[in-house]
C-alpha positions as CSV (number, residue, x, y, z in Angstrom):
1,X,99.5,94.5,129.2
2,X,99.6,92.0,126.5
3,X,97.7,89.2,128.6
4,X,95.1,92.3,129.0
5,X,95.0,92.9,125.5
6,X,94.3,88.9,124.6
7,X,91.9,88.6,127.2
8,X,88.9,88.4,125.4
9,X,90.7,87.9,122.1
10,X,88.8,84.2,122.0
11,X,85.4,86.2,121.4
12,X,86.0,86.9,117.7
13,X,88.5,87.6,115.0
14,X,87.5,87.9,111.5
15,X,90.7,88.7,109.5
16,X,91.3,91.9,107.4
17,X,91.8,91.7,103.9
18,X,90.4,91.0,100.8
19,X,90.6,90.7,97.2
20,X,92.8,91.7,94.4
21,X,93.8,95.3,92.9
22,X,96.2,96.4,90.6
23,X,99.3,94.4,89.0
24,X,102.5,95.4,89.6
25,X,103.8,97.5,92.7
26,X,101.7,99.6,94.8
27,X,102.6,103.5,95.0
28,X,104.1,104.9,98.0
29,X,100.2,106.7,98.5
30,X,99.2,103.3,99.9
31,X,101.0,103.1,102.8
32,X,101.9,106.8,103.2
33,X,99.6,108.2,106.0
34,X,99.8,111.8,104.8
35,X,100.0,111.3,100.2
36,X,100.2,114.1,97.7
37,X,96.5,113.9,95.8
38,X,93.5,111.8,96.3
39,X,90.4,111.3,94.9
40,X,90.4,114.1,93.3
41,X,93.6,115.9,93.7
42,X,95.3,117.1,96.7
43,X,92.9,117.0,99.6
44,X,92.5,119.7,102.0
45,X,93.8,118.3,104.9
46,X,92.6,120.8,107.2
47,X,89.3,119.7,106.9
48,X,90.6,116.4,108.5
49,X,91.6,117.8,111.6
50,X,88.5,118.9,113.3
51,X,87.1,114.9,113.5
52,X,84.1,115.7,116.0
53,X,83.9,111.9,116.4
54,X,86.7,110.7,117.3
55,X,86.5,110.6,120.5
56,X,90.3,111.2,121.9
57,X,91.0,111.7,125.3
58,X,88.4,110.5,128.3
59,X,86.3,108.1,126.2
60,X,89.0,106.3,125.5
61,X,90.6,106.2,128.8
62,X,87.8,104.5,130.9
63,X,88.3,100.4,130.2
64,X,84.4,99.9,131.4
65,X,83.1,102.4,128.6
66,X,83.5,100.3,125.9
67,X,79.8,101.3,124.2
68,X,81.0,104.5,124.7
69,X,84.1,103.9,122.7
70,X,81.8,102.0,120.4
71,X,79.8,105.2,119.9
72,X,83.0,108.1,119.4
73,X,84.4,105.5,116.9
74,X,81.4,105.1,114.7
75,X,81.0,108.8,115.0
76,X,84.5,109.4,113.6
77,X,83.9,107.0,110.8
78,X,80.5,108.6,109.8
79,X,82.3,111.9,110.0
80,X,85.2,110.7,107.9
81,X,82.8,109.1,105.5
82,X,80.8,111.9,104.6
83,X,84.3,114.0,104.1
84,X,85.5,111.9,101.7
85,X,82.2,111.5,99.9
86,X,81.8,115.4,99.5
87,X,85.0,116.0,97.9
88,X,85.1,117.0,94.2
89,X,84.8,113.7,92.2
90,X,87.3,114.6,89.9
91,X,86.8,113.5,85.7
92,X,86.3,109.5,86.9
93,X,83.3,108.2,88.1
94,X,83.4,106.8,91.3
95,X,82.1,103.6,90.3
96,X,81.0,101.5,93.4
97,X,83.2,103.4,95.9
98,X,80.6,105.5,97.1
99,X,78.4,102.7,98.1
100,X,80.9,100.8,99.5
101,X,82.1,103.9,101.7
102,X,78.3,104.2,103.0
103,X,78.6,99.9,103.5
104,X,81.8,100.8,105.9
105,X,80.1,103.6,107.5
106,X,76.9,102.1,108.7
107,X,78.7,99.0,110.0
108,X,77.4,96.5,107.0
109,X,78.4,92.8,106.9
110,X,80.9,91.4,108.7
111,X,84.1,92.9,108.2
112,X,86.0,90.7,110.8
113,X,86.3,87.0,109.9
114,X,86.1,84.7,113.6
115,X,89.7,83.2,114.1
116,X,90.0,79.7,113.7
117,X,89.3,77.3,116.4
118,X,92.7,76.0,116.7
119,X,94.1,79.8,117.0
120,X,92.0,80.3,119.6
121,X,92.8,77.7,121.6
122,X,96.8,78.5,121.1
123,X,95.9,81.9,121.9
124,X,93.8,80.8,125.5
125,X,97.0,78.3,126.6
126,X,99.3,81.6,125.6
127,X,97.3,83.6,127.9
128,X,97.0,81.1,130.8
129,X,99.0,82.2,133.5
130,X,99.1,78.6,134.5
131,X,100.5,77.1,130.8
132,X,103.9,75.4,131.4
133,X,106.7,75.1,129.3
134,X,105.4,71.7,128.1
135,X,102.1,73.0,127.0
136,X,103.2,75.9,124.9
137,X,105.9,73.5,123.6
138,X,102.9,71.5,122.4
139,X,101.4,74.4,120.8
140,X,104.6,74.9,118.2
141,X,105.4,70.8,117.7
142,X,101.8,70.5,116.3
143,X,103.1,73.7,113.4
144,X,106.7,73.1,112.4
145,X,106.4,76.6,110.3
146,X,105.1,78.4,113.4
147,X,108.2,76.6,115.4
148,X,110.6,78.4,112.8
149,X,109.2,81.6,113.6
150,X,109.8,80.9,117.3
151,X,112.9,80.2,117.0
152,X,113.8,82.7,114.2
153,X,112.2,85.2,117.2
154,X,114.4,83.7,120.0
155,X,117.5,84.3,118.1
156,X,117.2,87.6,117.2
157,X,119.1,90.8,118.2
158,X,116.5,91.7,120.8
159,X,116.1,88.2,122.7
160,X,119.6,86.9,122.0
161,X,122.5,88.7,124.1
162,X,125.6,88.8,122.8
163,X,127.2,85.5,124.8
164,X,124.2,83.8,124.6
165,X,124.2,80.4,121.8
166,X,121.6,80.2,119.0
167,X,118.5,78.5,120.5
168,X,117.7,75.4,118.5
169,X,114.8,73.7,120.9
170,X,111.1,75.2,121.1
171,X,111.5,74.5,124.9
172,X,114.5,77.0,124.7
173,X,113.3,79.2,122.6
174,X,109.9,79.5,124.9
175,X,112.0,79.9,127.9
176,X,114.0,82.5,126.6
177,X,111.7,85.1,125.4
178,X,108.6,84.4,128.0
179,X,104.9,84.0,127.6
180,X,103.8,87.5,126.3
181,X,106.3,87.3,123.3
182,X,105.0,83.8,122.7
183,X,101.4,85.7,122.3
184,X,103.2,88.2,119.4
185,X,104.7,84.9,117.8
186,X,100.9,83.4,117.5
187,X,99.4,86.9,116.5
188,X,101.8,87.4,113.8
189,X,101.4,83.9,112.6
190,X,97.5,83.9,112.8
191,X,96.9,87.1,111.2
192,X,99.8,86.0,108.4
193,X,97.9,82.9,107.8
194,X,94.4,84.3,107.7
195,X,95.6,86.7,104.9
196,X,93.7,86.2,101.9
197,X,95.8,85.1,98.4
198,X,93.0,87.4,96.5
199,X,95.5,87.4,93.1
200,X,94.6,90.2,90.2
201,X,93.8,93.5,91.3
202,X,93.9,93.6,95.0
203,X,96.9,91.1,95.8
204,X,99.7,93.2,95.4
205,X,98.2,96.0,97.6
206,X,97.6,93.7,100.1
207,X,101.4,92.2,100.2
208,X,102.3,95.8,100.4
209,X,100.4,96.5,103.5
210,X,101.2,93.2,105.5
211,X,105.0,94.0,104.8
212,X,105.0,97.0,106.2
213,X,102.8,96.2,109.0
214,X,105.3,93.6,109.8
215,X,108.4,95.8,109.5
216,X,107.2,98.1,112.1
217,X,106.0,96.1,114.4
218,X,110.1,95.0,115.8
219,X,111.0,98.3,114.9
220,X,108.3,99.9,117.4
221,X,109.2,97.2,120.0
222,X,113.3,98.6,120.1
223,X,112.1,102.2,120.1
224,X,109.4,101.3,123.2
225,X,111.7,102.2,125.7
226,X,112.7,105.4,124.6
227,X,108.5,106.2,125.1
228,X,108.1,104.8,128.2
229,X,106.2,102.0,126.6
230,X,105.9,98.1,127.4
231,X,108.3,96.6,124.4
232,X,105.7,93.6,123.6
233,X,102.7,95.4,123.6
234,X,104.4,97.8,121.2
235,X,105.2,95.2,118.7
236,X,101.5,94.1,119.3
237,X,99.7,97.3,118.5
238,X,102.1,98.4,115.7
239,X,101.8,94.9,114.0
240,X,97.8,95.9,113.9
241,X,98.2,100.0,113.4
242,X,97.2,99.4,109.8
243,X,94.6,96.4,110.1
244,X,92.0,99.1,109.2
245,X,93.4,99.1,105.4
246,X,93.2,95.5,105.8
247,X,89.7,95.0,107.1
248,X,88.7,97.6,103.9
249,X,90.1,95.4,101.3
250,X,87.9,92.5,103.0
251,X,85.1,94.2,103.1
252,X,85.2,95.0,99.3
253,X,86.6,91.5,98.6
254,X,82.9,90.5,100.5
255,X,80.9,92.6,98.3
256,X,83.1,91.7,95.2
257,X,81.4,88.1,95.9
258,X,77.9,89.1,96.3
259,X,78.2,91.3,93.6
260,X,79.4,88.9,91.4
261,X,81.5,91.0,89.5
262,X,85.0,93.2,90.0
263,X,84.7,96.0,92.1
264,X,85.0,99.3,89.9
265,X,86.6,101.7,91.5
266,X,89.6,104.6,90.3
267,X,92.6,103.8,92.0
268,X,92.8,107.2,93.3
269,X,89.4,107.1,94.9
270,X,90.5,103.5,96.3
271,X,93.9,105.2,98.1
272,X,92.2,108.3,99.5
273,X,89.2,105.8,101.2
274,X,91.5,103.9,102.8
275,X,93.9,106.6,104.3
276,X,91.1,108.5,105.7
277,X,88.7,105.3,106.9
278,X,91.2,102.9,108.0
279,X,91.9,104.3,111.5
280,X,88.6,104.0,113.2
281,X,88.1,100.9,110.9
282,X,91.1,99.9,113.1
283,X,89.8,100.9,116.4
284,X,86.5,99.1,115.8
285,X,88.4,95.9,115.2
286,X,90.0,96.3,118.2
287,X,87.0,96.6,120.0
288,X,85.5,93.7,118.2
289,X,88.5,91.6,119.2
290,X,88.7,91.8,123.0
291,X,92.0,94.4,122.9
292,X,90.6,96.8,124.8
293,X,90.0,100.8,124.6
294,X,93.4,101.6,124.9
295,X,94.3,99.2,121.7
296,X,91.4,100.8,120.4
297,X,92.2,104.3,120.8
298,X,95.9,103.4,119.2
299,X,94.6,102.4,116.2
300,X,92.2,105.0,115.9
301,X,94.5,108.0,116.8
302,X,98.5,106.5,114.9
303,X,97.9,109.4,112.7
304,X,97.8,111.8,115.7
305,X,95.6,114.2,112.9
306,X,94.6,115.9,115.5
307,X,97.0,115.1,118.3
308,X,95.3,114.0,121.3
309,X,95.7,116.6,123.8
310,X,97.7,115.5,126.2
311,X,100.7,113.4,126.1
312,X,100.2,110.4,124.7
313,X,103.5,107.8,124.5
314,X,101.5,105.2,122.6
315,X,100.6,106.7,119.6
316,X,103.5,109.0,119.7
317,X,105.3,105.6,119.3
318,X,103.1,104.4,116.5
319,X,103.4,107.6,114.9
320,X,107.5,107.8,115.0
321,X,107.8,103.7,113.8
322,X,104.8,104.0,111.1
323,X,107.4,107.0,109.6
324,X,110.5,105.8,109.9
325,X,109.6,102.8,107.9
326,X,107.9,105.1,105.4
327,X,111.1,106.8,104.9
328,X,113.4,103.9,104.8
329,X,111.2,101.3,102.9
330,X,109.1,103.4,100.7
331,X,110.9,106.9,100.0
332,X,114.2,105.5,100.5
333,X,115.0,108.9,102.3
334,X,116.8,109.8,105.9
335,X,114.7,110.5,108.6
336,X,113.9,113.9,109.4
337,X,113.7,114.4,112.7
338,X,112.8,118.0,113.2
339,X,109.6,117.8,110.8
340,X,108.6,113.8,112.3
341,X,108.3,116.0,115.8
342,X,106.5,119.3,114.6
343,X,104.2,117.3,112.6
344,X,103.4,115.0,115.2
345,X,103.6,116.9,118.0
346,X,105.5,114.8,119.4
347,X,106.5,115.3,123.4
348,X,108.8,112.2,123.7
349,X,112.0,113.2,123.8
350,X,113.8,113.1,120.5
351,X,117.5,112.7,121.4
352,X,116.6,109.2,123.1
353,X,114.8,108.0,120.1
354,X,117.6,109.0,118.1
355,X,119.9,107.5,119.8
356,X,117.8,104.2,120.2
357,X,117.1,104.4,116.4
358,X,120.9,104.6,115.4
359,X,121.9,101.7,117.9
360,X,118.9,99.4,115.8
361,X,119.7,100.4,113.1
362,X,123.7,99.3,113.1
């Protein structure tokens, strides 16, 4: 799965952040997918369940309908778009947000930056069936902090068994955790370095976002097999489940330059645009990259608001991980288990994730 989902990853990869909000730390309404409040107060989140556009279920499932994908994606974001731009404004002018919410919606600019050259080329040896050991070696002597993450990698809980000795070559470290994690290595090394060190407004927000993008990405790779789900391409989608929020802050970080000028925008406005955008945001970066429609329809769908309706182990996966961070990182809270599955609807069965979840987390 993950040499599917890089296949095409060469053809472009134009990063996904931006600029610069607020100082100090973020509240828990940026990352959490389901906040109190919004632009204008609490939102009525019924109205966000009957997404005409979002195209869940066969769309998705056919890998040689990408246009149609295309198509049920930009029909979600329209929908979602207008949604947002209807509710009460509340006392604060909107500022820019309204024209920057249109911008997103009709697919203006380019919100994806192209990965650099050098990526691209690690990526294409990563994906090359026929790479040796010696040529990925290559890849990580050129980088020595992309070596440490290697290794770091390699010696972890997951890759290193219990008699094994600490890893302490890249040839080692290659060899023990195989070419696809090699691929999650780069990913999470490319999309780290292409992060954008805005300052002011937007920096913090940013930080915030990355963190917990990277937090759930191992944590959705050691509760894979409890889903039924490939471990690696787990880590892969949940390291990208929120790149929508990041491909936002880009796009206004891009208009902040042309304008000339900070963005003005209420910080509550700001929150509710990116909760309800950043998921087919996501899935059309996906597209964009050469991941697929199954990567795409991950991203699009983590939310599960509406569930998809049948069983689906991939977002039910992205759905459980995005959460449990929530609750351990943000709300500082235990997980509950019984409202994670109603509200979900999950179908995976919860006594295996529980039990997967408590092993990790000793």
């Amino acid at each position: 799965m993950s040499s599917q989902l890089w296949q095409r990853l060469v053809v472009g990869f134009r990063s996904v952040l931006g600029p610069k909000l607020a100082c100090g730390d973020p509240p828990v309404a940026l990352l959490d997918p389901e906040p109190d409040g919004g632009a204008s107060g609490a939102a009525d989140e019924t109205a966000w369940q009957s997404d005409p556009g979002s195209g869940r279920g066969e769309e998705f499932d056919s890998p040689e309908r990408i246009d149609d994908v295309q198509a049920a994606l930009d029909r979600s974001l329209a929908w979602r778009a207008q949604v947002l731009l209807e509710q009460p404004a509340g006392t604060d002018p909107l500022g820019d947000g309204p024209a920057i919410v249109a911008s997103l919606r009709n697919g203006e600019g380019d919100v994806i930056r192209q990965i650099p050259f050098a990526a691209q080329q690690a990526l294409a040896v990563s994906r090359n069936p026929t790479s040796s050991v010696g040529d990925l070696v290559r890849l990580f002597e050129r980088d020595p902090t992309l070596a440490q993450s290697l290794l770091r990698t390699a010696n972890s809980a997951w890759y290193q068994r219990e008699d094994d000795e600490a890893v302490v070559s890249i040839a080692a470290g290659v060899q023990r955790i195989g070419l696809q994690a090699v691929e999650n290595v780069l990913l999470t090394s490319i999309v780290g370095g292409m992060l954008c060190r805005p300052g002011g407004v937007y920096g913090g927000l940013v930080k915030k976002v990355w963190s917990h993008m990277l937090r759930t990405a191992p944590l959705a790779q050691r509760l894979a097999p409890a889903f039924g789900v490939d471990p690696e391409t787990a880590f892969t989608l949940a390291l990208l489940h929120d790149v929508g929020k990041l491909a936002v802050f880009d796009f206004i970080s891009a208009r902040r330059r042309d304008l000339r000028r900070e963005i003005r925008m209420p910080e509550a406005f700001l929150y509710e645009m990116l909760k309800r955008l950043h998921e087919p945001v996501g899935g059309r970066a996906a597209l964009r990259w050469g991941l697929g429609t199954r990567a795409a329809r991950a991203l699009a769908e983590h939310h599960r608001l509406p569930a998809p309706a049948a069983p689906d182990p991939l977002t039910e996966l992205l759905y459980v991980a995005e959460r449990l961070d929530l609750a351990a990182h943000a709300r500082f809270e235990e997980p509950d288990w019984e409202t994670l599955w109603k509200d979900g609807l999950i179908t995976t069965d919860r006594a295996a994730v529980e039990r997967r979840y408590a092993v990790e987390s000793n």
